[in-house]
N, C-alpha and C positions, 0 to 999 in steps of 0.2 A: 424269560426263557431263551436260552439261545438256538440261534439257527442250524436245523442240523447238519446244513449245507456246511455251515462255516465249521459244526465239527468234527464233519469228514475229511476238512481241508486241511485241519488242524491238524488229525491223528495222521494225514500223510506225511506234515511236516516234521510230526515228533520221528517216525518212519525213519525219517531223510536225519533226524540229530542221530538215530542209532546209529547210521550206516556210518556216518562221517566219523563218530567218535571212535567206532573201532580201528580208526588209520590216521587218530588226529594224536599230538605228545603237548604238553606244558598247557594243560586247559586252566589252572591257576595264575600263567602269565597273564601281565596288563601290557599293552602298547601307551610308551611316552606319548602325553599330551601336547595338544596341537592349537594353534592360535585360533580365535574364529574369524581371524584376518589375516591371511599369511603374509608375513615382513618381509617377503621378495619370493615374487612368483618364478616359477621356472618351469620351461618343458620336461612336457611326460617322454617317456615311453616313443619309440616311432611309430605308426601306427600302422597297424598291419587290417588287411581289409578282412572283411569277415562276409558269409552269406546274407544276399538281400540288401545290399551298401549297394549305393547308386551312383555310379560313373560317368565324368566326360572325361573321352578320350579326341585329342586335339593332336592331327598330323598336320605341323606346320605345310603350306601351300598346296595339303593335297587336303580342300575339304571332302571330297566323295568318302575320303581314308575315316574320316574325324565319323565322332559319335556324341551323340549326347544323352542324357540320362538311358542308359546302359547299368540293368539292372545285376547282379550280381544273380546271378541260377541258386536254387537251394543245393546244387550240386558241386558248388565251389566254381564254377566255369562261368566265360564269357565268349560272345563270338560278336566280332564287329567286321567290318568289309576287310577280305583275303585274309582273315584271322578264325580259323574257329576253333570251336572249346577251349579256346586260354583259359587253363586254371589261373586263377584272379585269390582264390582265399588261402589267409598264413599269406602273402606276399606284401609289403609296402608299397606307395604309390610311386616309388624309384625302382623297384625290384620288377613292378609290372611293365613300366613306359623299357626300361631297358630290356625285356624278353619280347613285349610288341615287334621293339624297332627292330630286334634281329629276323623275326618274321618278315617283317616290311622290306628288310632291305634285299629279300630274294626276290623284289621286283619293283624296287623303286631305289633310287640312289641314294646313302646319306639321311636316311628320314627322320626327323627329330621331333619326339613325340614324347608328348606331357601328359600326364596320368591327374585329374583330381576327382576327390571323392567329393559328392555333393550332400549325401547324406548317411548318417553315420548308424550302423548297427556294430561292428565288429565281432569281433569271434567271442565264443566263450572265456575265454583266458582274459579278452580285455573289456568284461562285463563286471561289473560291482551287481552281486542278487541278495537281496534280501526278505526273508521268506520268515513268515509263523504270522504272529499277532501286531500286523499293523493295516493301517486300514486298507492297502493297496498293495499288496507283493507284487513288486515289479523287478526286472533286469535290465540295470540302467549303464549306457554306456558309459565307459569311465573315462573322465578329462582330467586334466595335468591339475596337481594339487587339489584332488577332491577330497573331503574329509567324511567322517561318520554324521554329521550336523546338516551336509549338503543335501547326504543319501537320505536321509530320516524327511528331511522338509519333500522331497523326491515324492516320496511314499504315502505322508498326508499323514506322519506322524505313528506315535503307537498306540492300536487296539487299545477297547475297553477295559479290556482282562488282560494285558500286556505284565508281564513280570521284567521289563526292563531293563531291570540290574540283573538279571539272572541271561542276558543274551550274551551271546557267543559271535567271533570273531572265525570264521574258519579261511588262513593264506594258507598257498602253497609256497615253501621255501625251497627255491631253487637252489641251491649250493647243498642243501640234504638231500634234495627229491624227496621230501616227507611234506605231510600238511599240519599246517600249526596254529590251535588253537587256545585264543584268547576270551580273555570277559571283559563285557560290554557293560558300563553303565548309563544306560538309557536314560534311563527315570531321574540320575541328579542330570543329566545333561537338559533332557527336554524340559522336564517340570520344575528343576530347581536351578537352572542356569547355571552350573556348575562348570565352567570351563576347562578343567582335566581333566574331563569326561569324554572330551572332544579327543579324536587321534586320527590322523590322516587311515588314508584308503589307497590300498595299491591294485591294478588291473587281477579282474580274477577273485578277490574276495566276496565272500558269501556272509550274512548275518542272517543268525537265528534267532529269532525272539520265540521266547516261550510263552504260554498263559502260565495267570496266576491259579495255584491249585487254593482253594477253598475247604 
């Protein structure tokens, strides 16, 4: 007998495939298949910092200036010494260091100051979520040449009752401004190794696994 917890969690999920589908177009498209060893890695994306991402900020020669683990506010904002509430999220870690220094420099000469992120949440845009029937719905930050095979191992795999092949792929396409939806075959990937099953992952996608109905 299943748990009812799990399916209340469930019927939210299906909730959440109505909403999307009424604003998703090409639910029949497949995404080309992806290696499960990519034959040359390259960087992602730049990375824009997101709520709850944890910062050192370093003013060369002025330590009082510098900070370290400097958390990111659920508010988008940060304040470190003669700075406060720098909005910090949607910026890169070159977009922050260079709005610091122009703060800094109305009281210090010249200041040159390095932004890194020490741990990584990012925005929703650069989260890969995958949600229904797997053992662990989680939102996983997205790195460079992530694929559907990484996010799955991520998750602890799919549910008992997992219909697999019947999951969905929901990107937003920037050059439409629409969201586009594909299908997912889960089940040759995980249980039959099927290697065209695999297809890369872009910041921002969403997977839906459905249960199987009986």
């Amino acid at each position: 007998m299943r748990n009812p917890k799990n399916l209340s969690l469930h019927a939210s999920f299906a909730l959440a495939v109505l909403a999307l589908g009424g604003c998703t177009a090409g639910s029949d498209k497949e995404l080309p298949a992806a290696s499960f060893v990519a034959l040359q890695e390259g960087p992602g994306e730049e990375y824009v910092i997101g709520p709850l991402d944890e910062l050192t900020i370093h003013v060369w020669r002025n330590p009082e200036l510098s900070a370290e683990k400097i958390q990111v506010r659920p508010d988008g904002r940060i304040t470190i010494p003669l700075v406060r509430d720098m909005p910090a999220v949607g910026k890169t870690p070159t977009m922050l260091q260079e709005d610091i220094r122009l703060q800094l420099s109305q009281y210090i000469e010249e200041p040159i100051v390095s932004v890194i992120v020490n741990e990584f949440a990012g925005t929703f845009s650069q989260q890969v979520r995958i949600v229904g029937s797997t053992e662990k719905p989680a939102s996983l930050p997205y790195r460079a040449n992530m694929t559907v095979l990484d996010a799955m191992i991520a998750v602890g795999g799919l549910g008992e009752f997992a219909a697999g092949n019947k999951a969905k792929l929901i990107r937003f396409d920037k050059q439409s401004g629409k969201q586009q939806e594909y299908g997912l075959r889960l089940t040759d990937l995980l249980k039959r190794g099927d290697s065209k099953a695999n297809v890369m992952l872009r910041p921002g996608d969403v997977i839906i696994i459905p249960e199987s109905t009986f």
